[in-house]
C-alpha positions as CSV (number, residue, x, y, z in Angstrom):
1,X,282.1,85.5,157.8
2,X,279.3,86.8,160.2
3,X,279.1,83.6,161.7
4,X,283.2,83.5,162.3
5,X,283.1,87.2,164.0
6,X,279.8,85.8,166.1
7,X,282.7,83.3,167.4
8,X,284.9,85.7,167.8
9,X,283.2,88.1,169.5
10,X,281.6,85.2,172.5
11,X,284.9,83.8,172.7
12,X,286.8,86.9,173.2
13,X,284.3,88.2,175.8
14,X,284.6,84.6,177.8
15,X,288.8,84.1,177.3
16,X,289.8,87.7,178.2
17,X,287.0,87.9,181.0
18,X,288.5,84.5,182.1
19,X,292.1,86.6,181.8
20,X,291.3,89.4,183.7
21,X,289.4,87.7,186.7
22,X,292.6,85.1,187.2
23,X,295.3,88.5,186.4
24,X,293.3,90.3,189.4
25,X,293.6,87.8,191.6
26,X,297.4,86.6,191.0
27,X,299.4,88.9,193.6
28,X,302.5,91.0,192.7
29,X,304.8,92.7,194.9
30,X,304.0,95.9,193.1
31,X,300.1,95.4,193.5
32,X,299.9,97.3,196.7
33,X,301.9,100.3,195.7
34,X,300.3,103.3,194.6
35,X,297.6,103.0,192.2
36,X,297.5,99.5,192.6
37,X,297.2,97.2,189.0
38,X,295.8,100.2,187.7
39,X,299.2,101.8,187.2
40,X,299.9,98.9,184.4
41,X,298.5,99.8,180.9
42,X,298.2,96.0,180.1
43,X,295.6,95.9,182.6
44,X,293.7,99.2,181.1
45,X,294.3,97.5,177.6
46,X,292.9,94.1,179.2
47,X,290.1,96.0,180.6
48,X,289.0,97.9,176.9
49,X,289.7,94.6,174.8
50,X,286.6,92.5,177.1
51,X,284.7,96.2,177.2
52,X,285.1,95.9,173.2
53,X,284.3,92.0,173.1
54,X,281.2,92.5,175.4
55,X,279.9,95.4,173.1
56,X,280.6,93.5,169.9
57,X,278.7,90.5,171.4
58,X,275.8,92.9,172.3
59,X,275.9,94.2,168.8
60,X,275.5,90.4,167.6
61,X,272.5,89.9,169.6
62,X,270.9,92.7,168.8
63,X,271.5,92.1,164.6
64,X,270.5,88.4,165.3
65,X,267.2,89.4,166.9
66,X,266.5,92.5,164.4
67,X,267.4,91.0,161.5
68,X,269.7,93.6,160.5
69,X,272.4,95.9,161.9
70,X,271.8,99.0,163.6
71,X,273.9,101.8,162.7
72,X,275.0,103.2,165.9
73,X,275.8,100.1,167.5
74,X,278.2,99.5,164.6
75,X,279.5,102.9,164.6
76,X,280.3,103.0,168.3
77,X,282.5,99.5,167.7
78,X,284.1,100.2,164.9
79,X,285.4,103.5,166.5
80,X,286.0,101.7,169.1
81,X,287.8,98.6,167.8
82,X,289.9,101.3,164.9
83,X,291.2,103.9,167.8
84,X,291.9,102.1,170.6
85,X,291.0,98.7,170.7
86,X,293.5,97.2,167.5
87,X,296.5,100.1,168.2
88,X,296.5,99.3,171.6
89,X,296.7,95.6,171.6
90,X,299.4,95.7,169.2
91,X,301.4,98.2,170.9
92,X,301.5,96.1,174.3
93,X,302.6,93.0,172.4
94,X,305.2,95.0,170.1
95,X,306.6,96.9,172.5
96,X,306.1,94.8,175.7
97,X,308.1,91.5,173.8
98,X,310.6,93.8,172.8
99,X,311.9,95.6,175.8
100,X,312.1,92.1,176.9
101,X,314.1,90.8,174.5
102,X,316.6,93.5,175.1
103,X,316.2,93.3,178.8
104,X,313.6,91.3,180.7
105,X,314.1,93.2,183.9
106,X,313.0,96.8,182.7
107,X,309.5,95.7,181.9
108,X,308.9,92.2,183.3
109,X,311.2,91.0,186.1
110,X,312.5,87.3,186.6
111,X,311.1,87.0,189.8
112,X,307.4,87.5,188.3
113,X,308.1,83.9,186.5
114,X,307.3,82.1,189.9
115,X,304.1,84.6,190.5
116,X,302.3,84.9,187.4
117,X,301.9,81.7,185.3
118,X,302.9,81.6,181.8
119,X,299.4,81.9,180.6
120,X,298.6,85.0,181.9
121,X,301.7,86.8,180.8
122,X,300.9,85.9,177.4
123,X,297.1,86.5,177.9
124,X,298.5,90.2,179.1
125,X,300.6,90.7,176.0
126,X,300.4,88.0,173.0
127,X,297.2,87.1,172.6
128,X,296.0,90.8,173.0
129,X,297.7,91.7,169.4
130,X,296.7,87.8,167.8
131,X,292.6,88.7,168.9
132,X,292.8,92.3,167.3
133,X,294.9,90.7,163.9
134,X,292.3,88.0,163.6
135,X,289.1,90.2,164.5
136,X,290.2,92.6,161.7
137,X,290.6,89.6,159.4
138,X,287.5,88.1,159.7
139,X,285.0,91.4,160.8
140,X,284.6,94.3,158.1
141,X,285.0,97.8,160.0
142,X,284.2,101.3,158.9
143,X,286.8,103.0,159.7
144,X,286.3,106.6,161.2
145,X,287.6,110.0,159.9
146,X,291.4,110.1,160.7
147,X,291.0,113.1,162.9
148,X,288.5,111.0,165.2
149,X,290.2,108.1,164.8
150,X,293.2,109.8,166.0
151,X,291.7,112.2,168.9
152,X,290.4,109.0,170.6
153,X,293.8,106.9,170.3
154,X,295.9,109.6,171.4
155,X,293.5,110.6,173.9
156,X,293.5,107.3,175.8
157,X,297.5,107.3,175.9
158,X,297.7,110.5,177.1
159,X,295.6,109.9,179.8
160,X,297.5,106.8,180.4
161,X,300.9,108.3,180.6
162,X,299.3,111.7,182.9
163,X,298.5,108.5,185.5
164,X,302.2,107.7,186.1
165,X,303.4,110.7,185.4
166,X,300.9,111.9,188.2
167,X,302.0,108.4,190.6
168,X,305.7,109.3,190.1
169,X,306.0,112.9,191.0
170,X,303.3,112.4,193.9
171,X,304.8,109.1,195.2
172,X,308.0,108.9,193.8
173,X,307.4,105.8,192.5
174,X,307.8,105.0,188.5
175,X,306.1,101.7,187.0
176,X,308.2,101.3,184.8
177,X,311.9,101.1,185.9
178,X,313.9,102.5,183.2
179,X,311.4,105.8,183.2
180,X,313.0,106.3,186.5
181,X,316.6,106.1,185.0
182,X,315.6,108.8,182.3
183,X,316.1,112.7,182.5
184,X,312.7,114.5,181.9
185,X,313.5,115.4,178.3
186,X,314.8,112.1,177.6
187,X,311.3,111.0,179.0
188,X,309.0,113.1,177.2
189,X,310.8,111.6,174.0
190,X,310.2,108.8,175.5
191,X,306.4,109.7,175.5
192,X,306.4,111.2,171.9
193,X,307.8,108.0,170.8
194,X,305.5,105.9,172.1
195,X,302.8,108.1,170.4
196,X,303.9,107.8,167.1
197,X,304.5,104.0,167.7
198,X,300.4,103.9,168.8
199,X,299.9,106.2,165.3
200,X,301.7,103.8,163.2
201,X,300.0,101.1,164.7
202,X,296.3,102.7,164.1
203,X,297.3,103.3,160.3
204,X,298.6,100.0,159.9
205,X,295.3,98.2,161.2
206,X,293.3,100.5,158.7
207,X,295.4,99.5,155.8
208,X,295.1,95.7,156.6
209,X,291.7,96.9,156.9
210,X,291.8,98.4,153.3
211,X,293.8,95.3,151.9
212,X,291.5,93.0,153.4
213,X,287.6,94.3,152.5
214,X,288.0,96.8,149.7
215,X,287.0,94.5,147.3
216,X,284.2,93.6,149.2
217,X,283.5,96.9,150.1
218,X,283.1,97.3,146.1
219,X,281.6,94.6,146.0
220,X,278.4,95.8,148.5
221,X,278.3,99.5,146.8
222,X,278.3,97.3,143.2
223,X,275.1,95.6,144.7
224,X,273.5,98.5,146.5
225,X,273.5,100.3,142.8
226,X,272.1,97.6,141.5
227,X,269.2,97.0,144.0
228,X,268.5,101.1,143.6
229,X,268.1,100.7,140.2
230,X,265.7,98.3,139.9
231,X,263.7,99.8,142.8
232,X,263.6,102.9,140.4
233,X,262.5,100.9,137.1
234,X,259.9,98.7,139.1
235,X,258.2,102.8,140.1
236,X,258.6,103.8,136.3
237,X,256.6,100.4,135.7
């Protein structure tokens, strides 16, 4: 399994660096509005998942080259990959694929079809949620304290959402068109919903997590006993 999240890890860091070089050089109408790309959150979620990759990779290196893992290394991803970087990626693709479904031209406008090629549209907002799925498949995480785990998710939306709030009452301008066509308490809804979307989404990747390696989590304290027990009857020998 080490050897599959090694893979993982190089080839997320190389395909979503590749993304994100060709997304910032494909030109949108939008682009030169305020705040630039910046006002997207695909592009701040594109931006954490190779920060997450590259970090992961570094981790690799470093356990190759040691010969074992260091602790905060590990802490530092998992945190990273359990609060933002697996609640995030599925909430672009769930809720991204479904506005469009119900209407393309709220989220993702025909026109963008002849701009942006397929593959970075999906790069933006499929494959983000299928690297996230598979890297919590196939890499064991130790998932942080719900309150931290929490803090740091809801953090980074909020943030997020005080960006365009702080773009549209400054420059009038909404990124999202059907925010404009909202009144403000419709709007914060809105906002709460999409928080307890990014919630559900952080408890569901720690119970695939739970589904996945509790066994072999038992399985590792089940051998760590063991190995402290004979370490204790070789000193009474």
């Amino acid at each position: 399994m080490r050897n599959y999240g090694r893979s993982i890890h190089f080839g997320g860091t190389a395909i979503f660096t590749f993304f994100l070089l060709e997304y910032n050089k494909t030109p949108t109408p939008w682009d030169w509005g305020p705040g630039g790309k910046w006002k997207y959150f695909q592009l701040w979620n594109l931006v954490f998942q190779v920060t997450f990759f590259v970090f992961a990779s570094f981790g690799d290196i470093v356990t190759f080259f040691r010969g074992q893992e260091t602790n905060w290394i590990i802490s530092i991803r998992d945190t990273m990959f359990a609060a933002i970087v697996f609640p995030c990626g599925v909430f672009v693709t769930a809720t991204f694929w479904g506005i469009y479904f119900v209407d393309r031209e709220l989220v993702y406008p025909k026109i963008l079809d002849d701009i942006i090629p397929t593959w970075i549209n999906h790069g933006l907002h499929t494959w983000v949620a299928v690297s996230v799925i598979l890297e919590g498949a196939i890499v064991r995480h130790r998932y942080p304290r719900n309150v931290v785990g929490l803090f740091f998710a809801l953090l980074f939306q909020v943030i997020y959402l005080s960006w365009i709030s702080y773009i549209a009452y400054t420059q009038d301008f909404w990124v999202y068109p059907f925010l404009r066509l909202m009144e403000n308490s419709a709007r914060t809804a809105f906002f709460g919903l999409c928080a307890l979307v990014l919630v559900f989404f952080y408890f569901m990747g720690k119970g695939m997590n739970r589904v996945i390696w509790e066994g072999e989590e038992a399985k590792i304290t089940a051998q760590e006993k063991k190995n402290a027990s004979k370490r204790k009857a070789k000193k009474v020998e």
